[in-house]
N, C-alpha and C positions, 0 to 999 in steps of 0.2 A: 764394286762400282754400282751405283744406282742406275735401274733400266726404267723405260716405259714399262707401264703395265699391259700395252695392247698382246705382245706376242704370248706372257702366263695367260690370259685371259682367253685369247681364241683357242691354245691349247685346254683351256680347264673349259670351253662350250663345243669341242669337238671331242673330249674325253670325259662330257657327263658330270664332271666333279665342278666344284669352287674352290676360288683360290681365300683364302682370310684377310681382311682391312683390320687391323688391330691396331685402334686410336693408341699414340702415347703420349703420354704428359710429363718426364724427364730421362735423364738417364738410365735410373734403373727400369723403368719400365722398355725403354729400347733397347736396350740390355737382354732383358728377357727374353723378349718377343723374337729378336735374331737370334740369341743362342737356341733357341726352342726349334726355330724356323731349319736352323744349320741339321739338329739333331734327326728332325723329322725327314727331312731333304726334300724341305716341300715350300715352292717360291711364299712370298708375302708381299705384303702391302702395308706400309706405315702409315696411318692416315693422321693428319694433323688438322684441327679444327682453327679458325682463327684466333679463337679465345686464346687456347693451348701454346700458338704460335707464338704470342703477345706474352705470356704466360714463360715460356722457355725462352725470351729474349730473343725473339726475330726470329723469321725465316729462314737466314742467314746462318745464324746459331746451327738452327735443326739441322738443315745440309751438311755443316761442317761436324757436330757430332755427329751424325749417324753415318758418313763417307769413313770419320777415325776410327767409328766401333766398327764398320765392315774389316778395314785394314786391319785393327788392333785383334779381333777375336778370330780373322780366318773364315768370314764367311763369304761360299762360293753361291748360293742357293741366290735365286735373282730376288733384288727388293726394288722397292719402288717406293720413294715420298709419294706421299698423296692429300692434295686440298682437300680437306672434307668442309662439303655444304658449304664452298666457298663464294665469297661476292663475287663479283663484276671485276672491284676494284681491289680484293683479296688474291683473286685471279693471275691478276699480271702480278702483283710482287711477289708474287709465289713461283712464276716463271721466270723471273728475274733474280730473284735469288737461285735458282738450279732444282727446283723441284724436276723428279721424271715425270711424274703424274698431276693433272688437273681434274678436280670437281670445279665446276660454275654451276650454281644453283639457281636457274631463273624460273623455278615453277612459280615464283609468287607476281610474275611478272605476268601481261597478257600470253598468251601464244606469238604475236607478232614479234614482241619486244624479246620474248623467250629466244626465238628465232635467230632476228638480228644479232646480237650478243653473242650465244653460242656460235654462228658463222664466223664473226671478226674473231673469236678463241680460235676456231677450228683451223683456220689460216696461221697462226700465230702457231699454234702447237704442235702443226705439223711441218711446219719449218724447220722446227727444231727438235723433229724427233719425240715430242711428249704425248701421252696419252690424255683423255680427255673426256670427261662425266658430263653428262648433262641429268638435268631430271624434269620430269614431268610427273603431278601428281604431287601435292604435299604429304609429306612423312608428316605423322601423328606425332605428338609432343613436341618437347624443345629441347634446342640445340642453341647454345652460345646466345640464349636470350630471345631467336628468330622461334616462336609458335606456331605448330602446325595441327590439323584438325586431324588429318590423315584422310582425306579426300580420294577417293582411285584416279588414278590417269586413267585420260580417255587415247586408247589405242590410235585414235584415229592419230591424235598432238603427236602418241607416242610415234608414229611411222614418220610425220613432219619433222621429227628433231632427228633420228634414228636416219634419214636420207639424207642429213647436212651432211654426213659421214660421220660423226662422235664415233669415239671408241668402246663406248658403251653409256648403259642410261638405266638412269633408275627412276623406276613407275612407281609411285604409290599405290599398293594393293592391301590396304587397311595396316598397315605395319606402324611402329611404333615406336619411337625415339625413350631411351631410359625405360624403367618396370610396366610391365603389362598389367591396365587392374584387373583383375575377377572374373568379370563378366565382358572381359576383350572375346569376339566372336571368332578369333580366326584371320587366315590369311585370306583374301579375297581369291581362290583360284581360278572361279569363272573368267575374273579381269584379267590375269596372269595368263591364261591361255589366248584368250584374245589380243594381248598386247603380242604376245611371243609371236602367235601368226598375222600381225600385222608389220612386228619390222624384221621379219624372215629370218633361216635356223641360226644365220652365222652372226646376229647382232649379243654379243652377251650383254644380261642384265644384271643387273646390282639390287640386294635385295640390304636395305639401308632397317635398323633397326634389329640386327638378330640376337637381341639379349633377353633370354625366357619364351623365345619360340620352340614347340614341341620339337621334338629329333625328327620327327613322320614328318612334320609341316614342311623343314626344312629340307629334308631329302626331296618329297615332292615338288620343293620351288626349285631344284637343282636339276631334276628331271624336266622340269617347264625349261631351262632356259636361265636360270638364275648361274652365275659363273664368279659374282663375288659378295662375299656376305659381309655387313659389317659389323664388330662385335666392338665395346668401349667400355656400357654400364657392366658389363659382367666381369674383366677387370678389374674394373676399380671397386666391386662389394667386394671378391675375394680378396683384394689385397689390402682392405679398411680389415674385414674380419679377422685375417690374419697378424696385422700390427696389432689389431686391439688385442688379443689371444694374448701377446709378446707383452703388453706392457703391462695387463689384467693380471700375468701370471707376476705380474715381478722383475722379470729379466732383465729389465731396462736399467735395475738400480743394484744386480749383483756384477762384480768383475766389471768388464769395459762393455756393458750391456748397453750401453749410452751411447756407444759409437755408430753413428749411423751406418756404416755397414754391416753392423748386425742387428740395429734396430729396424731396417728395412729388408733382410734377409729374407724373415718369413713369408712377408708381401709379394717380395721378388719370384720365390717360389712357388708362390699362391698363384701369379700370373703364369710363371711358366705351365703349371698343373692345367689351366684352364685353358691357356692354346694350345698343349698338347689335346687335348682332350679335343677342340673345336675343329683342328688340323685330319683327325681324324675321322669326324662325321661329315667335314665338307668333301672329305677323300682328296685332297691333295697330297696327302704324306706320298714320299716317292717320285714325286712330281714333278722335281726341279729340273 
């Protein structure tokens, strides 16, 4: 059964760790990500982007496979649908479909309009039992076509959005949507510490962007205060690298090597190896 994400989350900022948002984009990849989650015995977070949504044939769709793979494969470990970087208007049909969890992304909006918006969700979500994102600060790069500079939040916006009551919020502290270039400086933690002690120890944060962030960066932003990281582009290189390995070697074209269940095998695997791996530096594993 799909939960809110609020109760993994105050557990994973009163026990120091994070929990994992591991975007997916079909079945094998949710596949994955829950057998992985089941084996570690450490909650997760499904995040669905709107593209992805549109992409997997509705909202509707995702809710219904991902409620069959829980039933079908026996997983007890809590999950949670989750809007990633959702609109306004992505929002509501994502609650009306049966999502547990909401992002509403109004950093591109003023602070006022940020405000309003998030409020009329916060009513709305907590009616019904859902958790609920807000953000302040734009994430660097792009997502679903939406461009972001990677601006920092200002603590001060962060405490205004962070007292409407949301269930957590993600600040922009120079992070970065898809590959980091070269000469990326780092995570801003002067602003990370400032945000933290502006919307007090029990708010967790979401630290959007964790694909090629150092191990140390990341432990640290989990020690500020960070309680959910999100991870998508590092998926989807290892399970590009691994089909191409599969089809480069041949395999595609000896025996039944064409059948997509073993033409996506290696891939599938590729993701499980990389949440396990992520599951363990956020320190959820055990967690459930």
């Amino acid at each position: 059964m799909l939960v809110s994400a609020k109760e993994m989350l105050q557990k994973a900022r009163e026990g120091h760790y994070a929990v994992g948002q591991f975007n997916i984009n079909n079945l094998e990849w949710t596949k994955a990500i829950l057998l992985t989650a089941q084996e570690m015995n450490s909650p997760v977070i499904l995040g669905v982007s709107e593209g992805a949504g549109k992409y997997m044939g509705g909202y509707k769709t995702i809710v219904g496979m991902v409620n069959g793979l829980i039933e079908g494969l026996g997983i007890t470990v809590p999950v949670a649908t989750h809007l990633d970087h959702g609109s306004y208007e992505g929002a509501k049909a994502c609650i009306e479909a049966g999502f547990s969890s909401i992002m509403f992304d109004g950093s591109h909006y003023s602070i006022e309009e940020n405000i309003a918006k998030t409020s009329e969700l916060i009513e709305t979500c907590n009616k019904l039992g859902l958790s609920l994102e807000a953000e302040v600060g734009s994430i660097g790069g792009e997502e679903d076509g939406v461009v972001g500079m990677g601006e920092c939040a200002d603590p001060a916006e962060c405490k205004m959005i962070a007292d409407l009551g949301v269930t957590m919020l993600a600040a922009g502290i120079g992070n970065i949507h898809g590959k980091y270039p070269a000469n990326w400086p780092g995570l801003r933690f002067d602003v990370l510490e400032k945000i933290s002690e502006a919307v007090g120890d029990k708010m967790p944060l979401v630290l959007h962007g964790g694909t090629g962030i150092p191990d140390e960066q990341v432990k640290k932003a989990i020690s500020l205060g960070v309680s959910k990281i999100n991870v998508n582009t590092e998926c989807q290189l290892v399970f590009a690298e691994a089909t191409r390995k599969y089809i480069e070697e041949g395999k595609d074209l000896s025996g039944k090597g064409f059948d997509p269940r073993k033409l996506l095998a290696p891939g599938v695997a590729a993701i499980q190896a990389k949440v396990r791996e992520k599951i363990e530096l956020f320190g959820s594993a055990g967690k459930a």
